[in-house]
Structure formats: structure tokens, C-alpha cells
C-alpha positions in Angstrom: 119.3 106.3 99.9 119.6 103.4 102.4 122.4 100.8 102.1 121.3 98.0 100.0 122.5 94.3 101.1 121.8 90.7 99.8 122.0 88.1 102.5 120.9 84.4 101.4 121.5 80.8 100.6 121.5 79.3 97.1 122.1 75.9 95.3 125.4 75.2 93.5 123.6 75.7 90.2 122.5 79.2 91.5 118.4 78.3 92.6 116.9 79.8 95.5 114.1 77.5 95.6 113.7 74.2 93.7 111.0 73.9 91.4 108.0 73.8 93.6 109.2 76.8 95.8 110.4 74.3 98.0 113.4 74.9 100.4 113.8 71.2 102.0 116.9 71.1 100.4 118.3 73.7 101.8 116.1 73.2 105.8 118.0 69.9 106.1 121.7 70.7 105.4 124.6 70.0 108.2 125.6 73.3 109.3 123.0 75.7 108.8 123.0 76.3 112.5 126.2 77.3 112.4 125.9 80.5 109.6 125.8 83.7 111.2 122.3 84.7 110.4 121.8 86.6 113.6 124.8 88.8 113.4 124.1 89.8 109.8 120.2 90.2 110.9 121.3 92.9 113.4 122.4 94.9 111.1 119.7 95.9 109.2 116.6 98.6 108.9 114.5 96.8 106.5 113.6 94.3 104.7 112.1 94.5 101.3 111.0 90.9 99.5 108.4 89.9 96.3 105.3 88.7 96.7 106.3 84.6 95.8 108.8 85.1 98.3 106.5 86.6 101.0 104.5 83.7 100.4 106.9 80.9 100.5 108.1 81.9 103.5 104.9 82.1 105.3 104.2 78.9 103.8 106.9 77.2 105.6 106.7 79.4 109.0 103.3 78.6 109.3 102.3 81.6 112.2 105.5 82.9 113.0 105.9 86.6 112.4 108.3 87.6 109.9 111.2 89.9 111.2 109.3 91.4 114.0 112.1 94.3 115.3 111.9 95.9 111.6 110.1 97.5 109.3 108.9 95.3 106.4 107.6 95.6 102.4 105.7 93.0 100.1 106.4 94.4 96.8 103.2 93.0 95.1 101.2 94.5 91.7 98.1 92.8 93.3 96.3 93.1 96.6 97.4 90.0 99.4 96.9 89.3 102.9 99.7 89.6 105.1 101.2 89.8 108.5 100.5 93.2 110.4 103.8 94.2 110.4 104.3 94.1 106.6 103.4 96.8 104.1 102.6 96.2 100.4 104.3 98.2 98.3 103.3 99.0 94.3 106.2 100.8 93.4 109.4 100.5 91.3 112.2 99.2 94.5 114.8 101.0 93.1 113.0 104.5 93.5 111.7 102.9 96.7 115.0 102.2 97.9 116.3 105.3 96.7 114.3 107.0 99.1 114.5 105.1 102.8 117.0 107.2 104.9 120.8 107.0 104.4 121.5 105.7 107.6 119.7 102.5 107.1 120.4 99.3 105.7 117.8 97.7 103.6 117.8 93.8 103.1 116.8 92.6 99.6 114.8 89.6 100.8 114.6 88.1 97.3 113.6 86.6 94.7 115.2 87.3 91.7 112.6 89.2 90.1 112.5 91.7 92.7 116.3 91.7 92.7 117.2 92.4 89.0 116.0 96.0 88.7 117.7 96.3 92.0 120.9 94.8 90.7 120.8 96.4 87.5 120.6 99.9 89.1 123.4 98.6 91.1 122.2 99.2 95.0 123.2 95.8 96.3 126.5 97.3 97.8 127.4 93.8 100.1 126.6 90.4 99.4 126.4 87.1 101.7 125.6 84.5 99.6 125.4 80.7 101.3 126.1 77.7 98.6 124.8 74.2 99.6 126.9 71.7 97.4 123.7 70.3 95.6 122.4 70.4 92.1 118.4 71.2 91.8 118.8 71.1 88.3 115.8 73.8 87.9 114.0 76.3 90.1 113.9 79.9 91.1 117.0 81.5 90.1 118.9 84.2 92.3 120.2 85.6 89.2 117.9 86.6 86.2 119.9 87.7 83.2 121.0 91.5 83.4 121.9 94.2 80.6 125.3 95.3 82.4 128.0 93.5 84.1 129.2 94.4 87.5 131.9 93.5 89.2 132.6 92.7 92.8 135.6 92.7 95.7 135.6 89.1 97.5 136.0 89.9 101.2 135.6 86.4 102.7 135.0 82.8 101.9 133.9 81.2 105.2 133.1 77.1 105.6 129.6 76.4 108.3 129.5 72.8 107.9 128.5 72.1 104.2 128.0 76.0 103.3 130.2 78.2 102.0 129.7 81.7 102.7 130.9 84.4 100.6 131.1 88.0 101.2 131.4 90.1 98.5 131.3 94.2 98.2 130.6 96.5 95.1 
């Protein structure tokens, strides 16, 4: 089974996106430059995302190929156009993660319905997560509630102008 990671930025009330799937909020922040995407990004095998998120993203980076250097999965339940360098996947992500090599590391994309079965199974061995000090109020939550609790290990708390970065391992 490939190593399972979580890499992404959130809103201090826990929303990926705000209500209309919009990410200005987050596009627009001091410091984003700063956030070691690329180091993380070199790291991994994979990517695996849902559908909405697929879409969103391609919404906002208009032509631009999505991770280009690695192999990447829609997970979708319906048929949709995209990029030729993604697969669509119909399958449960847990088994589908369960069977990428063991020497890879997989990047759970998002969203949060994607990520609960993954969660729940409990594959997402490291987490990055990015807060932006703003309240949306509503959106599209990382976190959709679970059955079990986990807990975590915080590594590191790191400051990239107004994000805080932490780094947690299973």
C-alpha cells in the first residue's frame, strides 16, 4: 500500500472552499509564496482528488495541466472530460489506495468526501495543513464527520506570512 499524505490549505473554521467553490480567499493571502509547496510536491507518486475538486481546480487554472511529472486519478461515479494525464477512477479509494506500490506516496488531493473513507480507514499517515486566519462562515469542509477518533503527533508548527503550517503524523 502506498503512503498516504494530506497536503492543503484551509480556513480557520476548517472550509476548503467557500461556499461557491471559490478559493479567492485563500489566492490573495500575504505569504502564500512563501509555503513550501514545491518541496512537499516532490515527494510524491500520485495524486488522487474527487470530481468537485478536479473541477474547481481546472476552473481556476484555466489550461494549465494539473501535476504533469505524476500519475493522476479523478475519482468520479459519472463519466467527465478531463486532462490527458488524468485517469477516472470508479472505485472505493481506500481499496484503490490499498493497492498502488509501497514505495510510493499518494497525495489525497481533496475534498472531504473523498477524504472521509480515506480517513476513516486511517491511510492519511502525514498531514500539512495551511490555516489562513479568516472565517468563511460556510463552505466545503475538510472534515466530514467520522465514526472513530484518531489521534495525531504534532511535528511542526511553521508561520509563511499569514499561514500557519502544521505538520502532523499518525
Amino acid at each position: 500500500m502506498a503512503r498516504a499524505v494530506f497536503y492543503g490549505a484551509i480556513s480557520l473554521d476548517g472550509y476548503l472552499a467557500d461556499k461557491e467553490d471559490r478559493l479567492e480567499w485563500l489566492y490573495y493571502q500575504e505569504g502564500g509564496e512563501l509555503v513550501p509547496y514545491e518541496k512537499f510536491y516532490q515527494t510524491i507518486d500520485y495524486t488522487i482528488m474527487g470530481r468537485r475538486t478536479y473541477e474547481v481546480g481546472k476552473r481556476d487554472a484555466g489550461s494549465e495541466v494539473f501535476y504533469p511529472e505524476k500519475k493522476n486519478y479523478v475519482f468520479s461515479h459519472s463519466a467527465i472530460k478531463v486532462d490527458d494525464n488524468i485517469q477516472v477512477v470508479n472505485e472505493d479509494p481506500v481499496e484503490f489506495i490499498k493497492k498502488l506500490p509501497s514505495d510510493k506516496t499518494v497525495w489525497v488531493v481533496g475534498g472531504g468526501a473523498l477524504l472521509k473513507p480515506v480517513i476513516e480507514a486511517g491511510l492519511i499517515e502525514e498531514w500539512w495543513i495551511q490555516i489562513v486566519p479568516i472565517l468563511l462562515g460556510e463552505g466545503v469542509p475538510l472534515f466530514l464527520p467520522q465514526t472513530n477518533q484518531q489521534k495525531f503527533q504534532l511535528l511542526e508548527t511553521e508561520q509563511f506570512g499569514q499561514f500557519a503550517q502544521l505538520h502532523l503524523k499518525k
